[in-house]
C-alpha positions as a Markdown table, in Angstrom:
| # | Residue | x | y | z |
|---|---|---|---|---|
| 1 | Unk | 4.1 | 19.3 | 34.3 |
| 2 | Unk | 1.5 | 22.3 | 33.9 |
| 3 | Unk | -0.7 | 20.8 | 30.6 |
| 4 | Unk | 0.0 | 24.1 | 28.5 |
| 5 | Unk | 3.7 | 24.2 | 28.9 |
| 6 | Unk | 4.0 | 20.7 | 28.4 |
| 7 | Unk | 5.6 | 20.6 | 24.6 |
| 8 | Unk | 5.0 | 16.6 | 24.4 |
| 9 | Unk | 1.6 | 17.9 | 23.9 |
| 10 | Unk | 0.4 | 18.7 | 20.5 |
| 11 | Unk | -0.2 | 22.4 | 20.0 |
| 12 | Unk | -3.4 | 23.6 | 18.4 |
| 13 | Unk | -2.6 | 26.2 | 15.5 |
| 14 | Unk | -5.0 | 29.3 | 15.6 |
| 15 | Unk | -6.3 | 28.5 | 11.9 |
| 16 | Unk | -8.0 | 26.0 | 13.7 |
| 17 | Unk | -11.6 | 26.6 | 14.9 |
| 18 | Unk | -11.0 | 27.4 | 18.8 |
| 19 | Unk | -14.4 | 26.0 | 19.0 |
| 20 | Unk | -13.7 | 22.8 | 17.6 |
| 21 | Unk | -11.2 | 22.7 | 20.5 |
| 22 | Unk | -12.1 | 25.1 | 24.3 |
| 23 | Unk | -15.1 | 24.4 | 26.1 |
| 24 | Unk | -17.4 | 26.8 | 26.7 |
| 25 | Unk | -17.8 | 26.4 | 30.7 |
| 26 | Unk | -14.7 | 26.3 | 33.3 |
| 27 | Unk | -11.6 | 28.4 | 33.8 |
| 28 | Unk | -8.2 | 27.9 | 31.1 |
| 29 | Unk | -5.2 | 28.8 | 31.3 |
| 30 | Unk | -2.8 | 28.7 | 27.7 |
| 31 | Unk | 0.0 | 29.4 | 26.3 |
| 32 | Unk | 1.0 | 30.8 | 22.8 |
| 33 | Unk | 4.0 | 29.4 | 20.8 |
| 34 | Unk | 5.4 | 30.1 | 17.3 |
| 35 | Unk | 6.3 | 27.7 | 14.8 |
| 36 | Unk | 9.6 | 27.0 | 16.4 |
| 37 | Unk | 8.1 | 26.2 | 19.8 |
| 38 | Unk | 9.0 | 30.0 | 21.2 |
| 39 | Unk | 7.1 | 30.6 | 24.7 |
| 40 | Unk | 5.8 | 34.0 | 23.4 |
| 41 | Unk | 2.1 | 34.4 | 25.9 |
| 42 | Unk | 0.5 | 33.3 | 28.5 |
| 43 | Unk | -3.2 | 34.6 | 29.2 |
| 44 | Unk | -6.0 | 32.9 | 31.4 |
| 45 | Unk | -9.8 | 33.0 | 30.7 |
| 46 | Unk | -13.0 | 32.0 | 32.0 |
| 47 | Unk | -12.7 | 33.8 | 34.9 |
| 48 | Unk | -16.7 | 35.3 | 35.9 |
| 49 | Unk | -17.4 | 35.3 | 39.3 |
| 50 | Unk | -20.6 | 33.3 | 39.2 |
| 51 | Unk | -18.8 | 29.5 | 38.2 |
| 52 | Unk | -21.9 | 28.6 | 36.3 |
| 53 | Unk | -21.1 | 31.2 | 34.1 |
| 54 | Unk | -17.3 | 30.9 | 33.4 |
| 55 | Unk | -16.6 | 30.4 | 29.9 |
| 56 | Unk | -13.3 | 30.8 | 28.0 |
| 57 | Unk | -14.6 | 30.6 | 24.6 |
| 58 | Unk | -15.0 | 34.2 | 23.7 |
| 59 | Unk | -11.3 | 35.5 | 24.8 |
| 60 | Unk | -9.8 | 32.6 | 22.7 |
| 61 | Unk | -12.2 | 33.5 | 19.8 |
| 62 | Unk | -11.1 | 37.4 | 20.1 |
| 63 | Unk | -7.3 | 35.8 | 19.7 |
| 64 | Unk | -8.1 | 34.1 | 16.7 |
| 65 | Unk | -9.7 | 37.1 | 15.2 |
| 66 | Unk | -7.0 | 39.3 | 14.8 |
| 67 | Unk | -9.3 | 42.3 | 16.4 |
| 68 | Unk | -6.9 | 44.9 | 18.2 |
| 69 | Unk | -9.4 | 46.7 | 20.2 |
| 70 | Unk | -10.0 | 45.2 | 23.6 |
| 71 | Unk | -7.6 | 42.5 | 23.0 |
| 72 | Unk | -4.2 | 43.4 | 24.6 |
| 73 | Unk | -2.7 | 39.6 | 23.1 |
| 74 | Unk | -3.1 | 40.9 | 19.2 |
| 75 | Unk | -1.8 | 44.4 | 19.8 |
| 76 | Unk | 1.2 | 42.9 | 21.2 |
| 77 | Unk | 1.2 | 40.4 | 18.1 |
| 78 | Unk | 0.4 | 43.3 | 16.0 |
| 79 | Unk | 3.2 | 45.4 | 18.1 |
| 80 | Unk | 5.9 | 43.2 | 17.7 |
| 81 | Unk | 5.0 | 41.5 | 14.7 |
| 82 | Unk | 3.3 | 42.8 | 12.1 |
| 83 | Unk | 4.6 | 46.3 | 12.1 |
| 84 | Unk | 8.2 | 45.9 | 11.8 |
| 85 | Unk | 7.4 | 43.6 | 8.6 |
| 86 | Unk | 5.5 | 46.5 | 7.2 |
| 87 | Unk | 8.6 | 48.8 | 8.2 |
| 88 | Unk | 11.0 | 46.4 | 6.9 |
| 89 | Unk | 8.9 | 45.8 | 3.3 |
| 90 | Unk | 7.7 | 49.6 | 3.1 |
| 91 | Unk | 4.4 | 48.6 | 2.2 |
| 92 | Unk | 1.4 | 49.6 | 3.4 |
| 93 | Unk | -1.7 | 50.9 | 1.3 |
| 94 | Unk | -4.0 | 52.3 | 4.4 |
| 95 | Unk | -7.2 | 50.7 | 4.3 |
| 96 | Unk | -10.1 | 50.1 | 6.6 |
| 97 | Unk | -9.7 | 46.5 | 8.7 |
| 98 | Unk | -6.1 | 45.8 | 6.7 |
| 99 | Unk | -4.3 | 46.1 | 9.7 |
| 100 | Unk | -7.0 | 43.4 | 11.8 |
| 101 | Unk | -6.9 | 41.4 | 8.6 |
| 102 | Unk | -2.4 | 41.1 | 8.7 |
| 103 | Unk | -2.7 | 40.7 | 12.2 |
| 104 | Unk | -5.5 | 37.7 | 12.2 |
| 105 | Unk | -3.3 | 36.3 | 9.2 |
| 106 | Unk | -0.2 | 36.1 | 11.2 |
| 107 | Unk | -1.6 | 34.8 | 14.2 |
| 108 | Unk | -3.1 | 32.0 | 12.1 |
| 109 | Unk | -0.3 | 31.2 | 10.0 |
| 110 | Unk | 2.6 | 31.4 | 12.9 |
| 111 | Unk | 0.7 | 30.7 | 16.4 |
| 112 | Unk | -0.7 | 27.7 | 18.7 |
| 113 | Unk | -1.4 | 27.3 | 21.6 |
| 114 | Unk | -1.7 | 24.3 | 24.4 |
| 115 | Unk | -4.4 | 24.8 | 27.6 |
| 116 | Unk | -5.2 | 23.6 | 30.8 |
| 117 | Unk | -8.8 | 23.6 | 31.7 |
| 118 | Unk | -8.9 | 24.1 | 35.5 |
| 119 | Unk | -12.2 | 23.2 | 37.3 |
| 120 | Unk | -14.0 | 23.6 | 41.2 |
| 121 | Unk | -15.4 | 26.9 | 42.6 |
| 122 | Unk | -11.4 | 28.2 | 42.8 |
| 123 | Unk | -10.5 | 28.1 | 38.9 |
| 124 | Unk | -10.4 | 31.5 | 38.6 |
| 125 | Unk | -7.8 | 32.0 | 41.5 |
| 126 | Unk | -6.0 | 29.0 | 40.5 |
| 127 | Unk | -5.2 | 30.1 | 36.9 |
| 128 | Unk | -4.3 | 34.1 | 37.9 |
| 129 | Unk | -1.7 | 32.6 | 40.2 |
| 130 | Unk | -0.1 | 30.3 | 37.7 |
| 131 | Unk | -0.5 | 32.7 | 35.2 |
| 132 | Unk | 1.6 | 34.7 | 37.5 |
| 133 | Unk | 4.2 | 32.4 | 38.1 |
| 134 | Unk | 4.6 | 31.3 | 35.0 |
| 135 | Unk | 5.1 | 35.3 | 33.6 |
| 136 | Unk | 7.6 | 34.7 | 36.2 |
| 137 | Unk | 9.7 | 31.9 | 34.7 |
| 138 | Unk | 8.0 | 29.2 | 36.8 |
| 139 | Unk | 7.7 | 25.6 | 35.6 |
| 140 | Unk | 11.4 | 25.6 | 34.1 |
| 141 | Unk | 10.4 | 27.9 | 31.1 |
| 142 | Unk | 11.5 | 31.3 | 30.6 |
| 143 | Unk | 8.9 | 34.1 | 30.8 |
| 144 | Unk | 7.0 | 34.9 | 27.8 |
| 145 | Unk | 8.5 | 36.5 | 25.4 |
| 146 | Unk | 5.5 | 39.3 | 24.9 |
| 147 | Unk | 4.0 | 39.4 | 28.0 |
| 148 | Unk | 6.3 | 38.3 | 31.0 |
| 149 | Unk | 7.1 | 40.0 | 34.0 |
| 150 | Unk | 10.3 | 41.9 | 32.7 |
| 151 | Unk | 7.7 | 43.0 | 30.3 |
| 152 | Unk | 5.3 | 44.6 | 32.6 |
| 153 | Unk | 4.9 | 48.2 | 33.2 |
C-alpha cells in the first residue's frame, strides 16, 4: 500500500505547521482528505531537475496558505467549497484578502493530508506516474474527488 493512501496512517491536518512535518529535500507525493476520510486531491512536489535541489516544502506551504494565485489545489478548494457556502449563506462583504483568508480557513479546519517521500535520482518520474494512476483510480481508491482524471480538461 502507497503510504499516502494508506488510511491506517494518521493524517496530518493543514492547521498544522507543514514544516513541523515535510522535508525540505526529496520528491512527495500526497493526498488530501476531509474530515470524513473523502479522497478529494492528489498533487506531487519536489520535482527540480537538479535532485540536490528538490524540495517539497514550498508547494505544501502554498496549500496551507489559502493563496489562490498560482496554486491550482486552493482554487479548486475555493471553487468547490467556499463559494457555494457564500452562495448558500448570501454573505459576502467584498474585501481585500477575505476570499484567501475563507479559503486558508477551510483548508485548515476540514483538510489533511498523508505523503510519501520518494527518494534516488528518479523521484520526480516516480511520483508523476503514480500521481497519474492514482488520478486514475489506481491502488483500489476512486479518483479524487477535485482533481481526477474524469476531472481533467
Amino acid at each position: 500500500m502507497i503510504a499516502c493512501l494508506d488510511l491506517s496512517q494518521p493524517s496530518i491536518s493543514f492547521s498544522e505547521n507543514v514544516r513541523n512535518h515535510i522535508p525540505n529535500k526529496g520528491s512527495l507525493i500526497y493526498t488530501v482528505w476531509d474530515k470524513d476520510d473523502s479522497f478529494l486531491y492528489v498533487g506531487i512536489a519536489g520535482l527540480q531537475r537538479d535532485l540536490a535541489r528538490r524540495s517539497p516544502l514550498s508547494r505544501m506551504i502554498s496549500h496551507a496558505s489559502g493563496v489562490r494565485s498560482g496554486d491550482q489545489f486552493c482554487v479548486y478548494i475555493h471553487d468547490f467549497y467556499v463559494v457555494p457556502k457564500l452562495v448558500e449563506t448570501g454573505v459576502y462583504e467584498p474585501s481585500k484578502g477575505l476570499l484567501d483568508k475563507l479559503t486558508k480557513a477551510y483548508i485548515h479546519e476540514n483538510l489533511f493530508y498523508r505523503f510519501q517521500v520518494i527518494e534516488g535520482s528518479d523521484s520526480d518520474r516516480k511520483v508523476r506516474d503514480m500521481e497519474n494512476e492514482i488520478k486514475h483510480g489506481a491502488y483500489g481508491f476512486p479518483a479524487p474527488v477535485l482533481n481526477g482524471a474524469d476531472r481533467e480538461r
